[in-house]
VEXDREN-2710 file (C-alpha; in Angstrom, 1 decimal):
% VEXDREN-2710
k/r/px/py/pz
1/UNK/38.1/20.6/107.6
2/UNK/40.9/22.1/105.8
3/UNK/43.2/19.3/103.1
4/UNK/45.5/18.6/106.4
5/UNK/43.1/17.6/108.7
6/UNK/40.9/15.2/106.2
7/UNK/44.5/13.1/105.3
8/UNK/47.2/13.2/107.7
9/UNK/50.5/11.8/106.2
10/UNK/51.6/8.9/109.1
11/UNK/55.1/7.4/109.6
12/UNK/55.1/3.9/111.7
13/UNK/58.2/2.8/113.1
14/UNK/57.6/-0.6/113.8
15/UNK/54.8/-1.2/111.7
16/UNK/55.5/-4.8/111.6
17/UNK/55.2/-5.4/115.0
18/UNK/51.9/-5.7/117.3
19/UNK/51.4/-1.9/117.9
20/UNK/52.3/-1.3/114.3
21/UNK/49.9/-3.8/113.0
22/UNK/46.9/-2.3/114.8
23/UNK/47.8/1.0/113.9
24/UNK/47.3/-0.2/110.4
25/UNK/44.0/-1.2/111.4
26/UNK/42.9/2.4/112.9
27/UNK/44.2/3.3/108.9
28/UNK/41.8/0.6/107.4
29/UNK/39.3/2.3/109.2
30/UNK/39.9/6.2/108.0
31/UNK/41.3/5.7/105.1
32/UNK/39.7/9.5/104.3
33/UNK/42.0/10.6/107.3
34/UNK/45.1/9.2/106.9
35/UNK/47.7/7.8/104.3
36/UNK/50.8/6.3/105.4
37/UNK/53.8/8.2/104.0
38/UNK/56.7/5.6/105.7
39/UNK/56.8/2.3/108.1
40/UNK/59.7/0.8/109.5
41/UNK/60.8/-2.6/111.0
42/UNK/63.5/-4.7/111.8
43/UNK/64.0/-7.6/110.2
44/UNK/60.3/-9.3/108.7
45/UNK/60.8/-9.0/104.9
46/UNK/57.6/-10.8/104.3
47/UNK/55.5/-8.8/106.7
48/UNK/56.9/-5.4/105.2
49/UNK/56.4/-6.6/101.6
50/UNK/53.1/-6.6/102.1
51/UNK/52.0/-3.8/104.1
52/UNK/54.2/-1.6/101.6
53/UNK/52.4/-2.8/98.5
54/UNK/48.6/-2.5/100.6
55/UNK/49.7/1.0/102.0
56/UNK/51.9/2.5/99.6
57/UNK/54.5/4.6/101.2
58/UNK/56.8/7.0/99.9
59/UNK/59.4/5.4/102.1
60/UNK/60.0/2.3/103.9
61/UNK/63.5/1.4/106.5
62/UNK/64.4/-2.4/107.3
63/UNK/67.3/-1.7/110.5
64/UNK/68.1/-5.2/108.9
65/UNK/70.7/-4.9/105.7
66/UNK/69.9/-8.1/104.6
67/UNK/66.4/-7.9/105.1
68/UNK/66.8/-4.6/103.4
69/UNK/68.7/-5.6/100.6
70/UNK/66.2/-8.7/100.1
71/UNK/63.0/-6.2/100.5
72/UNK/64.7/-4.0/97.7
73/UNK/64.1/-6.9/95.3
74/UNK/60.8/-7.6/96.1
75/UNK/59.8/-4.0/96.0
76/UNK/61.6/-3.3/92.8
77/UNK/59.3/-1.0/89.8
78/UNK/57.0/0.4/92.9
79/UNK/58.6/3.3/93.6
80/UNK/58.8/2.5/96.7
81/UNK/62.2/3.9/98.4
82/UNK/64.1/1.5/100.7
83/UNK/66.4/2.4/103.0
84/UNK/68.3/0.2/105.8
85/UNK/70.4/0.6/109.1
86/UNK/69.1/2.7/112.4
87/UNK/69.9/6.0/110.3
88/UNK/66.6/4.5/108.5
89/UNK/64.6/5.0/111.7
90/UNK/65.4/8.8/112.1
91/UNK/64.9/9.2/108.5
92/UNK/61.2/7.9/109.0
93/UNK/60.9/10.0/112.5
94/UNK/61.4/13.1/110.4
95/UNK/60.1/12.2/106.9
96/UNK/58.9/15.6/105.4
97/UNK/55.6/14.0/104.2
98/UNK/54.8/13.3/107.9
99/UNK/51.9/15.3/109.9
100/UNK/52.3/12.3/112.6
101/UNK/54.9/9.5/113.6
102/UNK/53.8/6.2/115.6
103/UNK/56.9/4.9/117.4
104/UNK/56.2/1.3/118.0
105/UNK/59.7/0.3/118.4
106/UNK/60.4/-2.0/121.2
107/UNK/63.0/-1.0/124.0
108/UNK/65.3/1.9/123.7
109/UNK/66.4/1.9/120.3
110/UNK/63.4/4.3/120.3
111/UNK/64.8/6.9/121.8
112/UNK/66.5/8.4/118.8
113/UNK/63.7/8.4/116.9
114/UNK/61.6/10.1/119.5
115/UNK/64.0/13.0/119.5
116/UNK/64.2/12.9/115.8
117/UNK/60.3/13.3/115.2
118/UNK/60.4/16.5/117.6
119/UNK/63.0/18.1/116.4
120/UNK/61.4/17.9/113.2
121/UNK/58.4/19.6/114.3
122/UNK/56.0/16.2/114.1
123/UNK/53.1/15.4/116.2
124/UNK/54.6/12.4/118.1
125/UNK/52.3/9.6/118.8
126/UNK/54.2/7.0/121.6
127/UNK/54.0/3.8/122.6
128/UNK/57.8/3.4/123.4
129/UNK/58.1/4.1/126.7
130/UNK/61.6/3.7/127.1
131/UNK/62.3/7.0/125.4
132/UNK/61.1/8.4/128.3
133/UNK/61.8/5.9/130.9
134/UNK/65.7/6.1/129.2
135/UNK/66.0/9.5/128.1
136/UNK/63.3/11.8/130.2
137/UNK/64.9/14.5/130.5
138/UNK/66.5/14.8/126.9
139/UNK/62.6/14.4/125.0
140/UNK/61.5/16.9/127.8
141/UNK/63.7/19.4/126.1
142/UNK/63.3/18.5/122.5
143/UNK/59.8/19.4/123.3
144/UNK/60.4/22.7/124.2
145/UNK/62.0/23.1/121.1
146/UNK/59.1/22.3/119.2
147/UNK/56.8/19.1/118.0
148/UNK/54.0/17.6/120.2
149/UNK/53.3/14.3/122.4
150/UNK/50.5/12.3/123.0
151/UNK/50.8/8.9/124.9
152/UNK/49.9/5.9/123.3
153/UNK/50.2/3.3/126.3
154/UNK/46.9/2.8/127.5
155/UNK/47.5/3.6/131.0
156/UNK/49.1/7.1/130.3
157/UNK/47.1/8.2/127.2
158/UNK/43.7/7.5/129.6
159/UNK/45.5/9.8/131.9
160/UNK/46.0/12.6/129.2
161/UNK/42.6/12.2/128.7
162/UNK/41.6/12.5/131.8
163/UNK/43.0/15.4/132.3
164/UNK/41.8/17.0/129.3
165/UNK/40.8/20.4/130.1
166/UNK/41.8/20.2/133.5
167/UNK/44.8/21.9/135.8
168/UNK/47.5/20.1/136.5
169/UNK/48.2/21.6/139.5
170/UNK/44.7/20.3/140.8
171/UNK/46.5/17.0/140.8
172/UNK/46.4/14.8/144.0
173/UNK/47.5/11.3/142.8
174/UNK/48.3/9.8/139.3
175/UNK/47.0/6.2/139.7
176/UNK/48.0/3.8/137.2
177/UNK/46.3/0.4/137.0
178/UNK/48.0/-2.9/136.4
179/UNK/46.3/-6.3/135.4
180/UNK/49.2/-8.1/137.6
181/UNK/49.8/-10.2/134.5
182/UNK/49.4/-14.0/134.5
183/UNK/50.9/-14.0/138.4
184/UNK/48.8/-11.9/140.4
185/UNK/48.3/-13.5/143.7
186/UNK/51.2/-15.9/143.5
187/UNK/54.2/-15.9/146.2
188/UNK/57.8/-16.1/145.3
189/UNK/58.3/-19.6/146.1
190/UNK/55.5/-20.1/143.4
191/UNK/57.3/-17.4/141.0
192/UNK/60.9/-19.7/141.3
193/UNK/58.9/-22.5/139.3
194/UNK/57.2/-20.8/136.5
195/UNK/57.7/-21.5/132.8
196/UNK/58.2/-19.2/129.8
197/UNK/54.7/-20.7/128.5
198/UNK/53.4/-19.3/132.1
199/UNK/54.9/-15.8/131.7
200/UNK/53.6/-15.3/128.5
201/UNK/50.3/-16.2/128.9
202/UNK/48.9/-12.6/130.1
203/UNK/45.2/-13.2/131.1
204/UNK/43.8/-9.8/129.4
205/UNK/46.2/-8.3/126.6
206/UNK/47.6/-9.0/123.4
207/UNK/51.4/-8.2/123.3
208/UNK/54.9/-8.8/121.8
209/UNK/56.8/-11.0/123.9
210/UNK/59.2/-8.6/125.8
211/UNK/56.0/-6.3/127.0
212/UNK/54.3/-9.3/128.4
213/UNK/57.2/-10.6/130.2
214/UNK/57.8/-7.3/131.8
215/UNK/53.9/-7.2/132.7
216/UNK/54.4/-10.8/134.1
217/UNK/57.3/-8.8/136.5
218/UNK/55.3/-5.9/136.7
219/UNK/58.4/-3.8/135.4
220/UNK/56.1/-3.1/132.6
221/UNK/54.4/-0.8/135.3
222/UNK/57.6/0.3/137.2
223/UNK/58.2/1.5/133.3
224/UNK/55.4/3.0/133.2
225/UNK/55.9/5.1/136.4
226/UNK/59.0/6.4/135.3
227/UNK/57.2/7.2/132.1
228/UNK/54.2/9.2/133.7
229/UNK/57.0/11.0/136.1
230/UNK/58.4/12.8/132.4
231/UNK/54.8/12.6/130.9
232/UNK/52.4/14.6/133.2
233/UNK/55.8/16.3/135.7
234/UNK/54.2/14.9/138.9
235/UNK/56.6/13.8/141.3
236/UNK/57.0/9.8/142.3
237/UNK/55.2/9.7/145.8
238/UNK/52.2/11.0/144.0
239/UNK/52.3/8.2/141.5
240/UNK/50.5/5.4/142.7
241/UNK/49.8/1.7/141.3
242/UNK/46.3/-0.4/142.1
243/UNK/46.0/-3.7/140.7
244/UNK/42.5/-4.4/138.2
245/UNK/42.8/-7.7/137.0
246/UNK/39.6/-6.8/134.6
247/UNK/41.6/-3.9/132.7
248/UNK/38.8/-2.1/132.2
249/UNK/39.6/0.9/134.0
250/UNK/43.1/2.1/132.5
251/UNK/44.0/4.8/134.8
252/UNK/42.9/7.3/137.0
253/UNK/43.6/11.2/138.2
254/UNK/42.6/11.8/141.7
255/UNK/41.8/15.6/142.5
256/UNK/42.8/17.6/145.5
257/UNK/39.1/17.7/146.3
258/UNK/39.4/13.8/146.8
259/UNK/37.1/13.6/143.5
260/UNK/38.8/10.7/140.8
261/UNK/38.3/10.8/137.0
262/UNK/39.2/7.4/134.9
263/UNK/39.1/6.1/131.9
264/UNK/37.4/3.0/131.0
265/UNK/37.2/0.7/127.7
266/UNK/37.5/-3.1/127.0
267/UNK/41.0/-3.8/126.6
268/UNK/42.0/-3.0/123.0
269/UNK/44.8/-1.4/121.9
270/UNK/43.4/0.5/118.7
271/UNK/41.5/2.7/120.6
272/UNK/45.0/4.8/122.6
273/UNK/46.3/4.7/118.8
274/UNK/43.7/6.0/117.4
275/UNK/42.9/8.4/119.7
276/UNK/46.7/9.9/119.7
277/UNK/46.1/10.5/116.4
278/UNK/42.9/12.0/116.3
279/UNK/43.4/14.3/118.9
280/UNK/41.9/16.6/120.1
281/UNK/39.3/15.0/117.7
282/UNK/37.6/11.4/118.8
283/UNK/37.7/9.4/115.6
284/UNK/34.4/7.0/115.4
285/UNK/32.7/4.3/114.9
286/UNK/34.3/2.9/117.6
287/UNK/36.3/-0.8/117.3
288/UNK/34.5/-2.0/120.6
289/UNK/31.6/-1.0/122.7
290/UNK/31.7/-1.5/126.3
291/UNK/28.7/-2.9/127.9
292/UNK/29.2/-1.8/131.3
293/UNK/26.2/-4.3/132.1
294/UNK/28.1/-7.7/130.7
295/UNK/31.4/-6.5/132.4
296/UNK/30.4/-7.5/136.1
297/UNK/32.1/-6.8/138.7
298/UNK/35.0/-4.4/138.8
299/UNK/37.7/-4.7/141.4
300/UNK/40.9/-3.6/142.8
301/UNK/43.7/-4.1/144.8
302/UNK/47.4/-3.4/146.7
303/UNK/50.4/-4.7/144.4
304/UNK/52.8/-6.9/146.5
305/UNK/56.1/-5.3/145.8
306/UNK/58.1/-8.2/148.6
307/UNK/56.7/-10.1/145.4
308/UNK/57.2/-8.2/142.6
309/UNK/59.9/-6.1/143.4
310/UNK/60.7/-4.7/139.5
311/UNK/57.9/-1.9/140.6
312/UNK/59.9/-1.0/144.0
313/UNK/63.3/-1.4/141.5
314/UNK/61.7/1.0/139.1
315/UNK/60.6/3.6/141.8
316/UNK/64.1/3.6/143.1
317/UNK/65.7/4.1/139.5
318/UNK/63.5/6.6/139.0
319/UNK/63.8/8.7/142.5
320/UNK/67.7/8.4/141.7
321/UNK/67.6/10.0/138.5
322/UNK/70.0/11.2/136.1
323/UNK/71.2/8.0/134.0
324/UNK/69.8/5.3/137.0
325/UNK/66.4/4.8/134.8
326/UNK/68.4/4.1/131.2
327/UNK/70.5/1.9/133.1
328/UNK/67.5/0.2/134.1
329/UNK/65.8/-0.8/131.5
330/UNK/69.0/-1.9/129.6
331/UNK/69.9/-4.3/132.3
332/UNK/65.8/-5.3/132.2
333/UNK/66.4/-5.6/128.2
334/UNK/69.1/-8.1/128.4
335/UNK/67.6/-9.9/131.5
336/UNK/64.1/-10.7/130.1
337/UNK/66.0/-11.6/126.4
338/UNK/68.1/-14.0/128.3
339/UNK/65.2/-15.4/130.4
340/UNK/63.0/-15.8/126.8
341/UNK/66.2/-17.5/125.6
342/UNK/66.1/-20.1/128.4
343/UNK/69.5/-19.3/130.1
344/UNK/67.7/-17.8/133.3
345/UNK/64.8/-18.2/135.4
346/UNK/62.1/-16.0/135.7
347/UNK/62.5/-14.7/139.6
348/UNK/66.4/-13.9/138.0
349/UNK/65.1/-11.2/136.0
350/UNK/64.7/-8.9/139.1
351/UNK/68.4/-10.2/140.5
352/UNK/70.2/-9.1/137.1
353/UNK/68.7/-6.1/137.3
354/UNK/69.3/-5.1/140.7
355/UNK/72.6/-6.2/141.0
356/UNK/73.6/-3.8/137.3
357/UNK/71.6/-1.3/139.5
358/UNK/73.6/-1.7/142.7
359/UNK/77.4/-2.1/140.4
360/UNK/76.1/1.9/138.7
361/UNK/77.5/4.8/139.7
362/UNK/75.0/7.7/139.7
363/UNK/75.1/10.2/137.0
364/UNK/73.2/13.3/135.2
365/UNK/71.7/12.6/131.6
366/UNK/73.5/15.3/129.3
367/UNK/72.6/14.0/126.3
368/UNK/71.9/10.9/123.9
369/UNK/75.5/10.4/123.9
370/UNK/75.7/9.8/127.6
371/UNK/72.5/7.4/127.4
372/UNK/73.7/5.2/125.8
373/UNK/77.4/4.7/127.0
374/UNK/75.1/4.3/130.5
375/UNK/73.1/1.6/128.4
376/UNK/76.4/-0.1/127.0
377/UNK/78.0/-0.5/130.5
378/UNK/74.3/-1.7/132.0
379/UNK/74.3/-4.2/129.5
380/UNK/77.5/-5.6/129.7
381/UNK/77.2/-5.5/133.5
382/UNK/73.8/-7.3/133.1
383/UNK/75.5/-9.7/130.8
384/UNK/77.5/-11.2/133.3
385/UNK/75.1/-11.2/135.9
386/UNK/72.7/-13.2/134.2
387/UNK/75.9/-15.9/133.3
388/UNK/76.0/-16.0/136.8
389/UNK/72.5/-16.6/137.4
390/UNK/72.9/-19.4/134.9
END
């Protein structure tokens, strides 16, 4: 291997955060193979103080002035450079010493920090899915302009891998699985009564809140639809989703012969990072074995979208187009923030956001500019609908 290939520079945005923590884990384990050149966060001063003085970057962003301003302190005589606002974010998405960038960034602040990383030419690693669940259509041209993605979430980056090698136009079905969260099985009139503690108590994965209250509504997988739509350019009817409470398998590509490939591993997040890093290399020892023997049984099942109806919300979105899916997941933002807050119940989630759907007139994604006026006027319009749900 050439200098490159044995230490990759790596820029996490959001390193504070759970993605960004386990990333720092696959470093721990190659520290031969990669150094990290800048991380960004929001607004954990301690947190940042001391990955920067374990990692030692070149560069590190706090969106957070004051946090910034207080992190400057701490961090002064290290040579460490500290920079603050979103500006910060794009700075780290296309910071020269970069080979790859991790955007861990929660919700669709990411979005111009995806385009930033490929319009600098870096290997994007990406577990934000509302870049592409918001702004689809805008990364799908930055690509052509240059850089490289490789899905982090573990349902699409087992579908990159299964398809490694093969056609895409040998593609029948995408089939993405979802645990069903902590509710799975449960009917509305049991969803009206459910606690915060109960929507955050996912049964098989370790996530920031936001995530695991959209996998408690299963818009975490209508997300995730959209995503795979931009991702792998297969159409929505031939996106399916089976529920596998195990989540064990983490997705599957089914053939036009009828044959189906998956992907299986004990849920752990390292293993998606780590492998959108490595690619086209596998990286090992691995962080977990699977003992197919101790797993037992495996199953699966239909999702119950009279339910859960965030997945059916998301497919409509999605078929709609244009600016429907941004507006979307900005109304989702604001409804599970105000839920987490207290000021709404759970089974409100899905109103707010299908009455900002309903109130949006349909229009074509131009560019980032256009996103996010779509995002401003979701939000406000979810705003008030979740006062009213109050």
């Amino acid at each position: 291997m050439n200098a490159r290939e044995e230490s990759r520079g790596l820029a996490i945005l959001g390193s504070t955060g759970s993605i960004g923590t386990q990333a720092l884990e696959v470093v721990d384990a190659h520290p031969d193979r990669l150094r990290v050149v800048a991380m960004t966060a929001h607004s954990n001063v301690a947190l940042m103080e001391e990955q920067a003085r374990r990692y030692k970057p070149a560069f590190v962003g706090m969106v957070s002035e004051k946090a910034a301003a207080e992190l400057r302190e701490r961090l002064a005589g290290t040579g460490i450079e500290v920079a603050t606002g979103a500006d910060c974010l794009l700075e780290a998405a296309a910071y020269p010493l970069a080979d790859i960038v991790l955007n861990g960034i929660v919700g669709s602040a990411g979005l111009p920090p995806t385009l930033a990383a490929l319009g600098a030419g870096k290997r994007l690693a990406l577990a934000n899915k509302e870049s592409m669940v918001a702004g689809g259509d805008l990364v799908l041209e930055a690509l052509r302009s240059g850089g490289e993605l490789i899905p982090v979430d573990s349902e699409h980056g087992a579908v990159f891998h299964c398809l490694r090698g093969e056609d895409i136009g040998e593609v029948e079905n995408i089939v993405l699985t979802a645990s069903g969260g902590p509710f799975y099985g449960r009917n509305r009139g049991e969803l009206e009564k459910v606690t915060i503690d109960d929507a955050l108590a996912h049964p098989t994965w370790s996530m920031g809140r936001k995530i695991t209250i959209d996998s408690a509504t299963l818009m975490n997988k209508g997300l995730e639809v959209i995503e795979a739509h931009f991702l792998f350019g297969v159409p929505y009817e031939r996106i399916k989703v089976v529920a596998h409470p195990q989540s064990v398998v983490h997705s599957l590509v089914e053939f036009r012969d009828g044959s189906l490939s998956a992907q299986l591993s004990v849920p752990d997040m390292r293993l998606p990072i780590a492998l959108a890093i490595s690619w086209p290399q596998r990286w090992g020892p691995p962080f977990k074995r699977t003992d197919l023997a101790s797993l037992g049984d495996l199953s699966f099942g239909s999702i119950d979208t009279d339910t859960f109806r965030c997945l059916e919300l998301a497919y409509k979105a999605g078929r709609e187009g244009g600016l429907a899916p941004a507006v979307l997941n900005a109304a989702n933002e604001v409804s599970v923030a105000a839920f987490l807050a207290g000021r709404i119940g759970f089974m409100d989630i899905e109103r707010v956001i299908e009455n900002t759907l309903d109130g949006f007139e349909p229009a074509r994604a131009n560019s980032l500019a256009d996103v996010q006026r779509a995002e401003e006027w979701a939000r406000a319009a979810a705003r008030q609908a979740a006062g009213e749900a109050a």
